[in-house]
N, C-alpha and C positions, 0 to 999 in steps of 0.2 A: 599815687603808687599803691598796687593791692602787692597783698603776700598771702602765701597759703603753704602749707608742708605737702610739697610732692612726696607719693610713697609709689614706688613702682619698680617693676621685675623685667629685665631684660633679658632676650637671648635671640643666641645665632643664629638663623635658619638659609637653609640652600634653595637653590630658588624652583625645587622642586616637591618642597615644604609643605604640605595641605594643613589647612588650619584643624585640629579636630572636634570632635564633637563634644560640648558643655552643656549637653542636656541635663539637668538635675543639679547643675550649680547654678546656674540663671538664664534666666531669657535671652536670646541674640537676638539685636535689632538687625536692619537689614544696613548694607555697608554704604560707607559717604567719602569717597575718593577727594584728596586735597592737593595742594600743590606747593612746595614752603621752600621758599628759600632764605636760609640763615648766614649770615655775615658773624662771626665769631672773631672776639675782640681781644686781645692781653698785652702782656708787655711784648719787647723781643726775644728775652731771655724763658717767655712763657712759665710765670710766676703765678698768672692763676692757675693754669693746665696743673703743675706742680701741687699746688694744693684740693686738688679736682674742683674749681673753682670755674663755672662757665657764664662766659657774658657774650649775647647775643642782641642780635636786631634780627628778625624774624617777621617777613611777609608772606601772606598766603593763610589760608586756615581763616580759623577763629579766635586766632589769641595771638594775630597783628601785634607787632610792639618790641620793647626791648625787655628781656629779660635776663637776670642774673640768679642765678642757682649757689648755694652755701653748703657743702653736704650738713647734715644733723643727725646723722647714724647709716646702719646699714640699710641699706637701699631706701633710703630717705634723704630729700633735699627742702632746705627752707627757698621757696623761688620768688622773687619780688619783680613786679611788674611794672613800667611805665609807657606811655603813650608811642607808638610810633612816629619818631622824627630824624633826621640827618644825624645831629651832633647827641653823643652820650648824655643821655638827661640827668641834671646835677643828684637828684635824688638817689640814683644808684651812685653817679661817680663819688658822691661820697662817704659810700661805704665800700670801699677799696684800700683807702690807703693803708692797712695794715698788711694786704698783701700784694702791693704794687711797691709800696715804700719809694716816694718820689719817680717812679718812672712811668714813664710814656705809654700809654693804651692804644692800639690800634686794631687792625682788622690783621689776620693771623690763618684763616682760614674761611673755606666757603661752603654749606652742605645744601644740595638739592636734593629734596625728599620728594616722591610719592607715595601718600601715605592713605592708607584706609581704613577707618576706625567704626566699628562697630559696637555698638553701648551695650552694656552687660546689663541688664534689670533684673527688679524684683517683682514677682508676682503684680503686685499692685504700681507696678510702673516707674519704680525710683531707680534710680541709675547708678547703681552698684561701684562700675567701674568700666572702665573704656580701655579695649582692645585693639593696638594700633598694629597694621602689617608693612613696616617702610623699603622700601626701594630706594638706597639713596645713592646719590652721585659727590665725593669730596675733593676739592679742590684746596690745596695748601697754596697760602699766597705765595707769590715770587717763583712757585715752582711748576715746570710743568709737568701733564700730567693728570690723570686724576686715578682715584678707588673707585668702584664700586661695593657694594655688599649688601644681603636684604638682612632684618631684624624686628621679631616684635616684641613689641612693648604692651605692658598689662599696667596699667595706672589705678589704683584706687578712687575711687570720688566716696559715695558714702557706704558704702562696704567692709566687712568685717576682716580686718588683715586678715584671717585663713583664707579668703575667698583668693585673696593671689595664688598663695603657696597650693591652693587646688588644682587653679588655671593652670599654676607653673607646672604641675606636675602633670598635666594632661598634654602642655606640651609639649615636656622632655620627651613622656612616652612615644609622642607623635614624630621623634627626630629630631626637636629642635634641639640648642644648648644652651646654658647658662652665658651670657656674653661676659669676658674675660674683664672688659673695664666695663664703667658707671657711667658711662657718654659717649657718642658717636663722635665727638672730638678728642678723645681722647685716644678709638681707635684711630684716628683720620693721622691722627700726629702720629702715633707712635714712640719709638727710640727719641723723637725729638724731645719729647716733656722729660724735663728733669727727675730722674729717681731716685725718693727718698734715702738715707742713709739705713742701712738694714739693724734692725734693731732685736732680732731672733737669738741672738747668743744664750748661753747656757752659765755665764758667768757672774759674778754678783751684781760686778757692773753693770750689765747687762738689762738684769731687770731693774736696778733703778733707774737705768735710763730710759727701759718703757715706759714708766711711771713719768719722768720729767717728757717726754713726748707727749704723752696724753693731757699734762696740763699746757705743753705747746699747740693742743690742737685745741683745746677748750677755750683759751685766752682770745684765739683766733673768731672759733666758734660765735663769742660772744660780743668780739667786736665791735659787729655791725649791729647788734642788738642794742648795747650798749649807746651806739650814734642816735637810733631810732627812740633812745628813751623808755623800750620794751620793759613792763615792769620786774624785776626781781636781773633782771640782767646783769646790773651792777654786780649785785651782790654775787652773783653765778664767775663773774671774770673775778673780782678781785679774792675769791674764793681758790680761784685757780692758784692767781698770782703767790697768795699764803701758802697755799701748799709747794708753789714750788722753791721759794726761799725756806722753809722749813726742810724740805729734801734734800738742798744743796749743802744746810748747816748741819743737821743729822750726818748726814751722806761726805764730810769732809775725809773720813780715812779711807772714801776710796775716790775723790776727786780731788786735783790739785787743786788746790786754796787761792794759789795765783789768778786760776780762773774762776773759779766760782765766787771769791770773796766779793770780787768788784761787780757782778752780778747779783748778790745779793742787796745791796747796797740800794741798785738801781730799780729792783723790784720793791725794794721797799719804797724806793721812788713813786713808783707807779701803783702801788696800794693806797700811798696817801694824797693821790689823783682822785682815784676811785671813793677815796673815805669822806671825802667833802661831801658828794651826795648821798652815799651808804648812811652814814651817821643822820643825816636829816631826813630821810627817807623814815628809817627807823623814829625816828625820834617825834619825827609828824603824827606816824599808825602808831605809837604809843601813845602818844598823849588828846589824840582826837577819840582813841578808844576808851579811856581814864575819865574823860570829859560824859561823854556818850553817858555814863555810868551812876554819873553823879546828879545829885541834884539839878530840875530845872533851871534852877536860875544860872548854872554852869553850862548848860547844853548849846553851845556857842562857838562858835570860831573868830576867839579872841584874836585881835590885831598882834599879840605878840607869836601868837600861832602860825598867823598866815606870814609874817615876817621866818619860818621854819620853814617851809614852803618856797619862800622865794632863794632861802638860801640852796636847796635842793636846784631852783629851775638855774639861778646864776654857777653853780654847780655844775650843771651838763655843759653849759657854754665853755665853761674851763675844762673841761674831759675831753670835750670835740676841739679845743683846739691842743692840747697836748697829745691826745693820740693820730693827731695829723704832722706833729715834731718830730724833727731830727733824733733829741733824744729816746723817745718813743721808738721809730726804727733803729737808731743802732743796738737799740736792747733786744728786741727783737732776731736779729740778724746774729749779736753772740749769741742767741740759745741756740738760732740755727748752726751755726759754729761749731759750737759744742755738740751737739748730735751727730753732725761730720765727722767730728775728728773727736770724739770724747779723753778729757784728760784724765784719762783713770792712771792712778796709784798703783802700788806692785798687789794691794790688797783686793782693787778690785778683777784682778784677774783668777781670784781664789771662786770656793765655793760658795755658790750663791745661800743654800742653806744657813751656813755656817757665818757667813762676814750680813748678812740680813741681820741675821737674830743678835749680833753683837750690835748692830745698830742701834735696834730697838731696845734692848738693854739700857746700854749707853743714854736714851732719851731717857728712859722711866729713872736711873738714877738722877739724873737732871730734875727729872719732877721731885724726886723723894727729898735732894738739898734746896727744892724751892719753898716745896711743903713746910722742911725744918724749918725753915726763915720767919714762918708765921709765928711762931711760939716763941721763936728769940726776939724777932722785934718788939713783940707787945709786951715782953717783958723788961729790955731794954731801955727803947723808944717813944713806946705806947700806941696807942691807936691804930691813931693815923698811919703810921710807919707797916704797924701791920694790915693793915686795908692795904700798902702798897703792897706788903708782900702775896695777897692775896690774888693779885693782880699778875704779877710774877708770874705764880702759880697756876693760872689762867693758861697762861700765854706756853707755858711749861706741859702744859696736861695737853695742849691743840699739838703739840711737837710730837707731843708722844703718839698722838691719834694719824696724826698724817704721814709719820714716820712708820706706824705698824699698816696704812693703807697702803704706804709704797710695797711693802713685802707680804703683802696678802697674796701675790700671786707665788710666790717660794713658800710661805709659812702655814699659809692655808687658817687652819679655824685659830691656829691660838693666834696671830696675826690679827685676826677679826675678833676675836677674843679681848685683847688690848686696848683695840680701836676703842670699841664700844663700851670699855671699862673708862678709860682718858676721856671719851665723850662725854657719859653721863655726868663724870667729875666737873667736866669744862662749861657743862650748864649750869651747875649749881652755881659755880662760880661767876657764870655769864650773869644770871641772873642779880647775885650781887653789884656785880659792877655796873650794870646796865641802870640800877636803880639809882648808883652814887653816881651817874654823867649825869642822868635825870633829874638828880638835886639840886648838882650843880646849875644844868641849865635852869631849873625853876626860881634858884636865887640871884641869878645874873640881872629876871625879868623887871622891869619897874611900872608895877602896873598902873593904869590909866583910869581907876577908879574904884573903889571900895567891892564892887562886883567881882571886879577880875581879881583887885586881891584877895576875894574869900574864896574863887576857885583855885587861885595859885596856891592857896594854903590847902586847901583840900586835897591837890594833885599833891601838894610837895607830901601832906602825912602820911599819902596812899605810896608811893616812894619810898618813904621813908622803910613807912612796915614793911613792904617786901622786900629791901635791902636788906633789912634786920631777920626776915626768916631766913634768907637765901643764908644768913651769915650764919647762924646759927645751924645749919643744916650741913655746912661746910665740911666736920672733921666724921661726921658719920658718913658723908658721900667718898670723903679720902680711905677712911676705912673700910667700904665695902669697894671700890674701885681697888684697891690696894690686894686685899682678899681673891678676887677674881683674875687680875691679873699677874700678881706672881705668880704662881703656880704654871702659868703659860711662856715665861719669861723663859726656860729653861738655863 
């Protein structure tokens, strides 16, 4: 299977269209007429189409085979390739189930293209980007009938994203238009593909539930990355997943708790899916890097190391099979749910302004009685008691950060203002904490020889001291975070 990030420009043309002239943005080759015919696959209820999600089988051309398409921004798709054969090759089909959820894949529609592509160069011969002029014919399964409509497509290969938006612009002038969807399948369907729930309101609700959309689309996003073991992917989805149990908890005065509680519960579920390999991942590139640093005779990849490692790779085994679960889709399925039909409160029907900025409040004083907590424990309790609180407090300052990121788009800079005050505070903190897991793990280790113990001691005092600055740096980072963001709290 290859992958590559499709980046490409579509528009409508009539079929009376002349291509125009792109003198001085690059070379045109001379044109290569092809003949493709694509078999287009999804559920019944067209669940990929729904998420602009396109899976094909594709003869003719140069790029023979099955492909499936992921959008990854605007006018950008991540497209994964496999081989040309009958039955859906296992490689793609399993990266689906998050958005098939148990159901049936089939053939849903058919497009005959004649298609003419001519290569865009650069002076010296590299090939910029490919300029395709389609002619195509669609057929929707079971129905008769067919569309036609012509379209071209401008594809980047190794060219500078403005060199589209040049193209594009010399076509608009030429007549053509911007084409309304991201896929010739999704013109071919139409009214059939399911549309999304409208999310444009003006209410407070409203923008937090853009906000929880966008980490529905990201969770999604990284899915399949995630199956593939794509590096940082973990961390990118269960990144999502935090932010959006932090939104739902922040966000209870204006969503009903009935629903959102037992949703939260279940993302926390699904965080600490993710945290098995997250946490070892981290904890590998920390300590191979600490290694790297230290004396020769440490420069090794101790057995208790690569035992880190394997906990990561038996880790993925347990992600890919949980996110191919029941529970996995029906968690999925209430977020969709709740975007349908959101359970907003009488509060979130108020100003978004106004019921925002009491959110984010509401967070930072959260933070400010987790902070107290520090100085009562250790004076109480002692230590230990306050390292938990500090911890808290952690956890306290990422609420407040995700909770001023949901209303950056109401609050604008003090919003971002916040964020980035709760941030800097949460790495200080991060940093503590990261160092007390790391001691822990280093004291769990039982080494295998007088070697390995003089680098576990070396790793664990390297540990130790940055626990100790991070900690130590703790109430000056509270007080200029504190400083910078009241004042924007209003």
């Amino acid at each position: 299977m290859t992958e590559h990030l499709e980046v490409e420009l579509k528009f409508d043309a009539d079929t009376g269209f002349v291509l125009p002239d792109l003198s001085g943005l690059a070379e045109v080759g001379e044109p290569v007429t092809y003949e493709l015919e694509a078999v287009y696959h999804d559920t019944e209820d067209l669940r990929l189409a729904a998420r602009k999600v396109t899976l094909r089988r594709r003869t003719g051309g140069t790029d023979a085979g099955w492909h499936l398409k992921v959008p990854a921004g605007p006018d950008s798709k991540h497209e994964r390739q496999a081989p040309l054969s009958d039955e859906l090759p296992a490689e793609l089909a399993r990266l689906l189930p998050a958005y098939v959820r148990g159901r049936e894949v089939g053939p849903v529609a058919v497009l005959s293209t004649v298609r003419t592509v001519r290569k865009l160069r650069s002076p010296s011969g590299e090939v910029l980007a490919e300029l395709a002029d389609d002619l195509v014919t669609g057929t929707i399964t079971g129905t008769p009938g067919s569309s036609s409509w012509r379209e071209v497509e401008v594809e980047l290969v190794s060219g500078d994203p403005r060199l589209l938006k040049k193209v594009g612009a010399r076509l608009r002038k030429a007549g053509a238009e911007r084409a309304a969807g991201s896929s010739k399948l999704g013109r071919l369907l139409g009214p059939r593909v399911p549309v999304p729930p409208s999310l444009d309101g003006s209410r407070a609700g409203d923008a937090l539930l853009r906000h929880i959309a966008a980490q529905m689309d990201q969770i999604l996003a990284y899915d399949p990355r995630v199956r593939l073991e794509v590096f940082d992917s973990v961390h990118k989805m269960r990144v999502a997943v935090r932010r959006l149990r932090s939104v739902l908890a922040s966000g209870r005065p204006l969503l009903d708790r009935a629903v959102t509680d037992p949703l939260q519960s279940e993302l926390r579920w699904l965080a600490g899916v993710l945290g098995e390999v997250r946490d070892a991942e981290v904890l590998h590139e920390r300590f191979s890097g600490r290694l790297a640093s230290l004396p020769e005779v440490c420069r090794q990849n101790p057995p208790w190391l690569r035992q880190i490692k394997k906990r990561e790779r038996k880790g993925y085994t347990s992600i890919r099979k949980e996110l191919s679960g029941e529970r996995y889709f029906a968690l999925l399925d209430a977020l969709d749910r709740l975007l349908a039909a959101p359970p907003f409160t009488a509060r979130a029907h108020g100003e978004a302004e106004k019921e925002l900025r009491k959110l984010v409040r509401r967070s930072w004083r959260r933070l400010e009685r987790a902070h107290d907590a520090i100085g009562e424990s250790e004076s109480a309790e002692g230590a230990a008691a306050a390292d938990a609180a500090r911890h808290e407090t952690r956890k306290a300052a990422k609420r407040v950060r995700y909770t001023a990121d949901a209303a950056c788009e109401v609050l604008g800079g003090d919003a971002k203002a916040v964020s980035k005050a709760a941030k800097d505070l949460q790495e200080v903190l991060g940093r503590f904490q990261d160092g007390v897991i790391a001691q822990e793990q280093l004291r769990a280790v039982e080494p295998a020889s007088v070697e390995e113990a003089f680098g576990l001691g070396a790793l664990y005092g390297l540990e130790h001291c940055e626990a100790e600055r991070a900690r130590d740096e703790v109430e000056a980072a509270w007080a200029d975070a504190r400083s910078r963001a009241v004042p924007r709290l209003g």
